[in-house]
C-alpha positions as CSV (number, residue, x, y, z in Angstrom):
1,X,0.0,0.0,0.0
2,X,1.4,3.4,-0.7
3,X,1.7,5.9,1.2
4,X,-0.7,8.0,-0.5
5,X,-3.6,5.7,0.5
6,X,-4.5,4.2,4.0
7,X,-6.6,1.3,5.3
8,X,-10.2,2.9,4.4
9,X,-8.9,3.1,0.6
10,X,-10.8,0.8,-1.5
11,X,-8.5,-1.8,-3.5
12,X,-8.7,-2.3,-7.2
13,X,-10.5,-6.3,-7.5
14,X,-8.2,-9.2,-7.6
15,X,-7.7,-9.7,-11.1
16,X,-8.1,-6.8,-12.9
17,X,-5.5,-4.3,-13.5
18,X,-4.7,-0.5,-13.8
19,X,-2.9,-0.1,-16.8
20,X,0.0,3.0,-17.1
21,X,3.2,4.5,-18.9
22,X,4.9,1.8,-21.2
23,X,2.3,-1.2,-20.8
24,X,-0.5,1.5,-21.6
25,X,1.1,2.4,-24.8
26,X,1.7,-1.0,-25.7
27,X,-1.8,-2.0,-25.1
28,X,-2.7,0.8,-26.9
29,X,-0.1,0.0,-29.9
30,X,-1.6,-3.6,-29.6
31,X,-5.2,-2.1,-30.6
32,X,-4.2,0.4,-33.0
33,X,-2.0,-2.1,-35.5
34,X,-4.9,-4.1,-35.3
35,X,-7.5,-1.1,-36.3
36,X,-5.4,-0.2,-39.4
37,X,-4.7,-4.2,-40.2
38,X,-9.0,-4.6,-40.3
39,X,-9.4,-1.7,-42.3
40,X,-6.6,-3.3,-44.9
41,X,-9.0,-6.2,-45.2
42,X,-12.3,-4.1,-45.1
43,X,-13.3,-5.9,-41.8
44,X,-16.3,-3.3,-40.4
45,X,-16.1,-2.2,-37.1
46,X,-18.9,-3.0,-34.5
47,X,-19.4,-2.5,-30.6
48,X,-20.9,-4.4,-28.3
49,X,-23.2,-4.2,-25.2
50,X,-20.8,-5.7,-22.4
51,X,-23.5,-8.0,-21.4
52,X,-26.0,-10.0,-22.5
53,X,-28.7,-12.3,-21.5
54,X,-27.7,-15.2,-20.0
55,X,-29.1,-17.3,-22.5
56,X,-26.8,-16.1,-25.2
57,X,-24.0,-17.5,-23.8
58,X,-25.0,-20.6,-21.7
59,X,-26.7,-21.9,-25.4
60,X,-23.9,-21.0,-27.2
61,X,-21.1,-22.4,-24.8
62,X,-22.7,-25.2,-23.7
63,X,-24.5,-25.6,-20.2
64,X,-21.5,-28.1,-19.3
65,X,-18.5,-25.8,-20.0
66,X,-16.3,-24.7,-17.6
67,X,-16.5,-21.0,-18.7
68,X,-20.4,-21.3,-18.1
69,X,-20.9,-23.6,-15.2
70,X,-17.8,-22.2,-13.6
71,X,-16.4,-18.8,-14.7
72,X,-19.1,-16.5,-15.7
73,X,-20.1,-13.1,-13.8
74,X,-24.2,-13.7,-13.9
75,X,-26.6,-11.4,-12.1
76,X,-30.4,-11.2,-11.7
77,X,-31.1,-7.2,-13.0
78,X,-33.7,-5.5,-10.7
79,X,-36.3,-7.3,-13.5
80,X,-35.4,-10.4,-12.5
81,X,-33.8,-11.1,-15.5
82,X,-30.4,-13.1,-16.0
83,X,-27.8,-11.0,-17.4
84,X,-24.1,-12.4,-17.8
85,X,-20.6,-10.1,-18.3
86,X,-19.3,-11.6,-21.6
87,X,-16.7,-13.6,-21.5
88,X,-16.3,-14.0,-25.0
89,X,-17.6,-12.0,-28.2
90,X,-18.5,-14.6,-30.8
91,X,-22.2,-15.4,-29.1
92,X,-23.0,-12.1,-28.8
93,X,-21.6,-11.2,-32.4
94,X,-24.0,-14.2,-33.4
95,X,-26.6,-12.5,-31.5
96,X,-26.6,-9.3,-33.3
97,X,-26.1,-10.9,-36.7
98,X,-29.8,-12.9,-36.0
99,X,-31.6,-9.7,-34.2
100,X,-30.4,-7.2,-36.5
101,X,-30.9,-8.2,-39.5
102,X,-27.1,-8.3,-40.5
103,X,-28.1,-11.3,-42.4
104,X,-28.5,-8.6,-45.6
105,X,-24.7,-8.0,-45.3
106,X,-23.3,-11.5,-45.7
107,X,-20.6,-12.1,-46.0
108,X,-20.2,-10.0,-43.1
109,X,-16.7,-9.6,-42.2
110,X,-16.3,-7.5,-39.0
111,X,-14.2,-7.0,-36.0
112,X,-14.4,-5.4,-32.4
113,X,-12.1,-4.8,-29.9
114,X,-13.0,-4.6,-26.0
115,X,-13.0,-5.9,-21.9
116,X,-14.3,-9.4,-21.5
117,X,-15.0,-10.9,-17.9
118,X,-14.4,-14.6,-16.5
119,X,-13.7,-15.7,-12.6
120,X,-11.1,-18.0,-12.9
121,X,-7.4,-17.8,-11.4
122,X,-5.5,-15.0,-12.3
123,X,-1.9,-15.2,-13.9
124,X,0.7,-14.1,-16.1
125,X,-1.1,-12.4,-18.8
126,X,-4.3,-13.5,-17.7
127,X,-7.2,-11.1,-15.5
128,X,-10.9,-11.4,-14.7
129,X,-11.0,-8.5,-16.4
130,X,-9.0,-8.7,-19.8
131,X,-9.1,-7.7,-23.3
132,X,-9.5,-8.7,-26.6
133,X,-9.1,-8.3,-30.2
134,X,-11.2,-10.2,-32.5
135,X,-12.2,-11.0,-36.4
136,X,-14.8,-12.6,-38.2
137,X,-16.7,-13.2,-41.4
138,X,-20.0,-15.0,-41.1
139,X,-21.9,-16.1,-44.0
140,X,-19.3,-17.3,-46.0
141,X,-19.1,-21.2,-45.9
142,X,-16.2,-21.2,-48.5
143,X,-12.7,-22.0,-47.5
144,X,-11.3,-18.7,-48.9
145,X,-12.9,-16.9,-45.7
146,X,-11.1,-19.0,-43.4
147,X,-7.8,-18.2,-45.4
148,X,-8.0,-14.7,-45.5
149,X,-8.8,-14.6,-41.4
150,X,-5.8,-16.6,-41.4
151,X,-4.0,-13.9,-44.0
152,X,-4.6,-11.3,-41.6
153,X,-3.7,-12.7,-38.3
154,X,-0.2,-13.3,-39.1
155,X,-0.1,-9.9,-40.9
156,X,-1.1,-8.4,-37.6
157,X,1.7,-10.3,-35.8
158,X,4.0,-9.4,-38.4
159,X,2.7,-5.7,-37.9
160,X,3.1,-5.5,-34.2
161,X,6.7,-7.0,-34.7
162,X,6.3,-10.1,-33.1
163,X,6.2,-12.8,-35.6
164,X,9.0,-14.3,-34.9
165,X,9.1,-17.4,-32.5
166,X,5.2,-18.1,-33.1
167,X,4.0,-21.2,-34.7
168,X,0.6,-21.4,-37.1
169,X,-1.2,-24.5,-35.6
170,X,-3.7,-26.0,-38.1
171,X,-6.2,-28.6,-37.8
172,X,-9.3,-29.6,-39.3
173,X,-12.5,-30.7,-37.2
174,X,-14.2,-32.2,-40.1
175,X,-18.3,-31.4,-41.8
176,X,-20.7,-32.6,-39.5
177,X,-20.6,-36.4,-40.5
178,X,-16.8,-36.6,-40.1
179,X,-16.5,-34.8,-36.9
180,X,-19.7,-37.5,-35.6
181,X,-17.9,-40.5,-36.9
182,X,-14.5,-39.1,-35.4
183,X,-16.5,-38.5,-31.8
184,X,-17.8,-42.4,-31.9
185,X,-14.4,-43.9,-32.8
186,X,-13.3,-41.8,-29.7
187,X,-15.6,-42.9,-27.5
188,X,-15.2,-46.2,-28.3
189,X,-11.6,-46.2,-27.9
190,X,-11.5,-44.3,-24.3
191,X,-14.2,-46.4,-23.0
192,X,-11.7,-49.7,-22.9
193,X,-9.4,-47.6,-21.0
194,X,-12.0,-45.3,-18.8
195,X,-11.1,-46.4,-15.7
196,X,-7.0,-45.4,-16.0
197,X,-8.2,-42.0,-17.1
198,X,-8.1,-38.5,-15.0
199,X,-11.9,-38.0,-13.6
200,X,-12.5,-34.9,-16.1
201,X,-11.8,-37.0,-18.9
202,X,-14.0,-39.8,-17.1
203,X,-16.9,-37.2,-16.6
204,X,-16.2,-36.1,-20.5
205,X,-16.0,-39.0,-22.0
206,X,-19.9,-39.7,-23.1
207,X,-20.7,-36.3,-23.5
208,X,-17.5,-34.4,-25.1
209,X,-14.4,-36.9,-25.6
210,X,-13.1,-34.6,-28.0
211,X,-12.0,-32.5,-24.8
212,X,-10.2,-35.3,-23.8
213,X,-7.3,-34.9,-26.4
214,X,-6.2,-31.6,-25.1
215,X,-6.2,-32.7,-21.5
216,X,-3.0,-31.9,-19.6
217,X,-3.4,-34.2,-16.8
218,X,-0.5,-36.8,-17.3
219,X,-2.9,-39.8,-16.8
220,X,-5.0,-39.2,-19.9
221,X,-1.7,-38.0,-22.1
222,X,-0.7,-42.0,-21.9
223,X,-3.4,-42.7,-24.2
224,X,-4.1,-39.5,-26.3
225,X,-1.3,-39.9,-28.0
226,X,-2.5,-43.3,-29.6
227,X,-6.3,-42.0,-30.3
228,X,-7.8,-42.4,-33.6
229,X,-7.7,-39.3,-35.1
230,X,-9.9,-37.2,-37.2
231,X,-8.1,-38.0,-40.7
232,X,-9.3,-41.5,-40.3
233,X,-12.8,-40.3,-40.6
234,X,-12.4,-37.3,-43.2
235,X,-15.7,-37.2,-45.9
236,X,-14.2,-35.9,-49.1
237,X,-15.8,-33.0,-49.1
238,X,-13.6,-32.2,-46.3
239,X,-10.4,-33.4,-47.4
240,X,-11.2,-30.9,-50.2
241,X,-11.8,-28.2,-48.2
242,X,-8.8,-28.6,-45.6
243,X,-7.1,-28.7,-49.1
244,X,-8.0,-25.1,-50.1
245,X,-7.3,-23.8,-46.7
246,X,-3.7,-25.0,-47.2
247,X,-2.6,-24.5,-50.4
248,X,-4.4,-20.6,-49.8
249,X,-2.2,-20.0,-47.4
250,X,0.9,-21.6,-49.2
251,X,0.0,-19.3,-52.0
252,X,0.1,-16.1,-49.6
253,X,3.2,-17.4,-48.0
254,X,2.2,-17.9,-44.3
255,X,3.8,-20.8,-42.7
256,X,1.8,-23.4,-41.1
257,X,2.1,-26.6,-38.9
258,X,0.1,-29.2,-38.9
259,X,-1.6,-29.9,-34.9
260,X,-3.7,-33.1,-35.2
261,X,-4.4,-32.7,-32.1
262,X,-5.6,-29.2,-31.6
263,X,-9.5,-29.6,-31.3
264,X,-12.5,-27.7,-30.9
265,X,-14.7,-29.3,-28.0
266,X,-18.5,-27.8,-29.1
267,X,-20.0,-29.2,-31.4
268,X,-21.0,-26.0,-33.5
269,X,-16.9,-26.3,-34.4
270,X,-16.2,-27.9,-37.9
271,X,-13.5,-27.4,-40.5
272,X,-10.4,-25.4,-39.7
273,X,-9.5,-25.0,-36.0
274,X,-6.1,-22.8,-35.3
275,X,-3.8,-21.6,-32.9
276,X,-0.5,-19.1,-32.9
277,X,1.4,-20.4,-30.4
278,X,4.7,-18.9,-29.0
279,X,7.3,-20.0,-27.0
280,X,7.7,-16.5,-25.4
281,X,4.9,-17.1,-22.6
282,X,5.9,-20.2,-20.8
283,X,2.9,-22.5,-20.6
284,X,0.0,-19.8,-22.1
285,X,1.2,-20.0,-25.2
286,X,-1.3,-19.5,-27.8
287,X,-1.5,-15.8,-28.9
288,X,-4.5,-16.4,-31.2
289,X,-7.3,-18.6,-32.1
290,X,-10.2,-19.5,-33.5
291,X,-12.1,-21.4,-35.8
292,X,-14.8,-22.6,-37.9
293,X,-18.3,-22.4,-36.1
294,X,-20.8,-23.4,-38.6
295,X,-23.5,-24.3,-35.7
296,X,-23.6,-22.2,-33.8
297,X,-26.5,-19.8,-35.3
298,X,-28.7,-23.0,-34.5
299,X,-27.7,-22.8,-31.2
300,X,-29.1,-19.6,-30.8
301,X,-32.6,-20.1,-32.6
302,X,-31.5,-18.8,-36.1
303,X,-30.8,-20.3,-39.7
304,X,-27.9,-22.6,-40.6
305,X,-25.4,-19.7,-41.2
306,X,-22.1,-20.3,-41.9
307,X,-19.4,-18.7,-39.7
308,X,-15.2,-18.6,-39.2
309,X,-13.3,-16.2,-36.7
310,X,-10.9,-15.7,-34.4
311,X,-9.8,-13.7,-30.9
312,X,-6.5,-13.0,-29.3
313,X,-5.9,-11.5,-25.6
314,X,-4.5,-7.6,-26.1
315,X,-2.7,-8.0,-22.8
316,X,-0.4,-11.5,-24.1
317,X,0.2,-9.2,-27.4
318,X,1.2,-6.3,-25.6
319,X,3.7,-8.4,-23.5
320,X,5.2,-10.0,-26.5
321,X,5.6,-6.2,-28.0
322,X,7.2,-5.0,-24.9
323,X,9.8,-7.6,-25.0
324,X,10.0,-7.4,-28.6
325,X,10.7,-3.9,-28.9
326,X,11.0,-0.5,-26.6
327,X,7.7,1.4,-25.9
328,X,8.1,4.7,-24.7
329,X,5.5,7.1,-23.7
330,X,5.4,9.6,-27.0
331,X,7.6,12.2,-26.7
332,X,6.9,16.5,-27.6
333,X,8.0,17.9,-30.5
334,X,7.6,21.4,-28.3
335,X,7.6,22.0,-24.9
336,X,6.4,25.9,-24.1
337,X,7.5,27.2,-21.0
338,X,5.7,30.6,-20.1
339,X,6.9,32.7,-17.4
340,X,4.2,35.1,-15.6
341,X,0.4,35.4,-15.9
342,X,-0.1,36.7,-18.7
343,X,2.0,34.8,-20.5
344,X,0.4,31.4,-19.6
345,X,-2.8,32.6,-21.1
346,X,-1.0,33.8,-24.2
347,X,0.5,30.2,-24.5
348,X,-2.7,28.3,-24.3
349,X,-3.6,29.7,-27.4
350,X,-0.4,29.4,-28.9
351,X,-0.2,25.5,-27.6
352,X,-3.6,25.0,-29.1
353,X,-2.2,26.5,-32.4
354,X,0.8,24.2,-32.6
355,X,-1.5,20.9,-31.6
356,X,-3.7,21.7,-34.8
357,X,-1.0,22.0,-36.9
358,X,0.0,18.5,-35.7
359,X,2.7,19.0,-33.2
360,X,3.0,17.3,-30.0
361,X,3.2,19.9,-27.2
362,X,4.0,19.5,-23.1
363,X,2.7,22.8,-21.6
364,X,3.8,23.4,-18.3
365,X,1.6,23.8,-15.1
366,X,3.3,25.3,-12.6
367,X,7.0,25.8,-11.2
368,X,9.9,28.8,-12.3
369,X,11.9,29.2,-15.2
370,X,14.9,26.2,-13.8
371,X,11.6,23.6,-13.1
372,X,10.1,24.3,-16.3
373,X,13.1,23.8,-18.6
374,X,13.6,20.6,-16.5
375,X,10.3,19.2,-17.6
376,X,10.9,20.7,-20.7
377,X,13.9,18.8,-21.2
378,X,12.9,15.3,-19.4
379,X,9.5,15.6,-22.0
380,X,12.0,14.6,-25.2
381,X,10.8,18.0,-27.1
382,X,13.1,19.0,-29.5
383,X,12.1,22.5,-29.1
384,X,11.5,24.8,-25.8
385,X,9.5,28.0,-26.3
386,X,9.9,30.5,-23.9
387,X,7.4,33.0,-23.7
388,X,8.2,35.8,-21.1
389,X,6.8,39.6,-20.8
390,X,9.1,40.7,-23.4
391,X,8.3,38.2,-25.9
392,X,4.8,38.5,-25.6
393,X,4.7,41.9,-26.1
394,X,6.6,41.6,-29.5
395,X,4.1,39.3,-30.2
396,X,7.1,36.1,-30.2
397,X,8.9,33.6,-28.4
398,X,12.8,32.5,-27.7
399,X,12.6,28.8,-29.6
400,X,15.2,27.0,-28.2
401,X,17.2,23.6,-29.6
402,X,17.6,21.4,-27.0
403,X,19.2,19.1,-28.9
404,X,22.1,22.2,-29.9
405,X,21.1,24.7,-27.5
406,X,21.1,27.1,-30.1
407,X,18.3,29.7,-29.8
408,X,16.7,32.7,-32.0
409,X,13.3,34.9,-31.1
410,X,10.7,34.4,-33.6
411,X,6.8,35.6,-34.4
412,X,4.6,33.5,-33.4
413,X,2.9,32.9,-36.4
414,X,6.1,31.7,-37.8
415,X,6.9,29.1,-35.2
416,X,4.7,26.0,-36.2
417,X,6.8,26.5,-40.0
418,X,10.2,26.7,-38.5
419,X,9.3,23.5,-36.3
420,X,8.4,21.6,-38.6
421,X,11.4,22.4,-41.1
């Protein structure tokens, strides 16, 4: 505790953050590479309400998931409604596509940016309060959608400067009949050996024993590594259409890896699952993912509607880009130091002058002339301008070089010019 507050000081909540100086601006870079990256691939932006009915998300996750029967932040409103904090965007994105009528835009390729809420253990990059970026395109049940998500993921990594050292995971969940087929070979095979397994993967097996295969409990590793997997069971059609995802991103020359055992555990999930996985994080590694999630507008009441996306955590990214690269707080191109009264109010004017004409500017609050060419100096301006009575009744300032000292008294309508030279 500081010194600055004492016992009676409310705390910020365990797992949420307050966000300042270098991580701030790399959060901040985080969000606006991804902002110009959408807008290269005409993604539309969207925002949404922060919660949601319940509904939404306990249909869409699956009553039995640990983000819904363990993680979510639900309240009864003062209707006596059940309203949830999202944890995730893509049900409520599905949401708005059915109640809006967004269907008249498909393909609808948009993306959104925001807080998202789930009670679970905080840890290195991870909060009950975190952020994320996310894409997607729904409508489009051709292959070429999934490539281009794919396109622009890595171009954002590549963007934000920290491509290197992270792995495109690929997989393939199958069409409907596949993944089905691939589910009863599993269940077959983990129910000879159900008894030697962890009890999640006991409790999973009937229901979801896809989950099963990205268990990290050593017990059920024994035997995931020998489980019949999903190639076995592949329809044609979906050999064909892992086919185009593959040879689309060959032909935009984005490295991939094949993950056979990366899986999807809803069943909405089909076709191309992904991760970007880094070894920069210790044991979070993935960076990004997503999928193909072709169900889940059933799930929610509407039409078969096609769908592919993807999220990624701002906080990991901006972790990666702080030990990629430096992040500074931006530095002023002018700092203005004015000395008396009547000088401060002059400078306002003259600091709103040089922001419009798209200078950075540190204006000093308080202090004498040694504090103010301290800050002056500590802010990284190239330029001090020092306004005093003299100056100001000449109708100029002293501009002053900090980088070469050198100094010269101009007008003050020909400052923003010579600063900019």
């Amino acid at each position: 505790m500081s010194k600055e507050t004492s016992a009676s000081t409310p705390q910020a909540i365990r797992g949420t953050q307050d966000i300042f100086g270098a991580d701030a601006e790399a959060f901040g870079f985080v969000v606006e590479t991804f902002e110009r990256v959408r807008r290269l691939y005409r993604f539309r932006r969207v925002e949404m309400p922060v919660f949601e009915k319940t509904a939404v998300f306990s249909r869409s996750l699956g009553e039995t998931t640990d983000v819904v029967s363990k993680e979510m932040y639900s309240f009864e409103d003062r209707g006596g409604e059940s309203l949830t904090l999202r944890p995730e965007f893509t049900a409520g994105l599905a949401r708005a596509y059915l109640t809006n009528g967004w269907q008249q835009h498909a393909p609808l390729k948009i993306a959104t940016h925001g807080p998202l809420f789930r009670y679970e253990r905080p840890q290195k990059g991870r909060y009950r309060q975190f952020h994320q970026i996310d894409a997607e395109v729904i409508g489009a049940g051709e292959p070429q959608a999934d490539v281009e998500l794919l396109v622009m993921a890595d171009q954002l990594l590549q963007d934000l400067g920290i491509a290197d050292g992270v792995t495109l995971q690929l997989n393939t969940l199958g069409d409907a009949a596949s993944r089905e087929a691939w589910r009863a070979g599993l269940i077959d095979y983990f129910r000879a050996v159900k008894g030697e397994l962890s009890e999640d993967s006991q409790d999973r097996l009937e229901r979801n024993p896809l989950r099963i295969l990205d268990s990290k409990d050593p017990r059920d590793k024994v035997f995931t590594a020998e489980a019949p997997r999903i190639d076995q069971f592949l329809s044609p059609e979906a050999q064909d259409f892992f086919a185009q995802v593959t040879q689309g991103l060959d032909a935009a020359g984005v490295a991939w890896t094949r993950a056979p055992a990366l899986v999807r555990g809803l069943d909405y999930y089909r076709h191309t699952a992904f991760e970007f996985v880094t070894d920069r994080l210790g044991a979070q590694g993935t960076v990004l993912g997503g999928g193909r999630y072709d169900g889940l507008m059933e799930a929610l009441g509407g039409p078969a509607t096609p769908a592919v996306g993807w999220a990624a955590g701002i906080e990991r990214l901006a972790m990666l880009v702080a030990d990629a690269r430096e992040v500074k707080e931006p530095t002023a191109d002018v700092a203005i130091v004015p000395m008396g009264a009547a000088a401060e109010a002059a400078c306002m004017g003259l600091a709103a002058t040089l922001r419009r004409s798209g200078l950075v500017v540190e204006m000093g609050f308080r202090g004498n002339m040694k504090k103010r060419m301290s800050r002056a100096n500590d802010s990284g301006a190239r330029f001090a301008l020092i306004v005093g009575d003299d100056e100001l009744a000449a109708g100029e300032a002293t501009v002053k070089n900090l980088g070469t000292g050198e100094q010269a008294r101009l007008p003050l309508h020909a400052i923003p010019a010579h600063i900019s030279a």
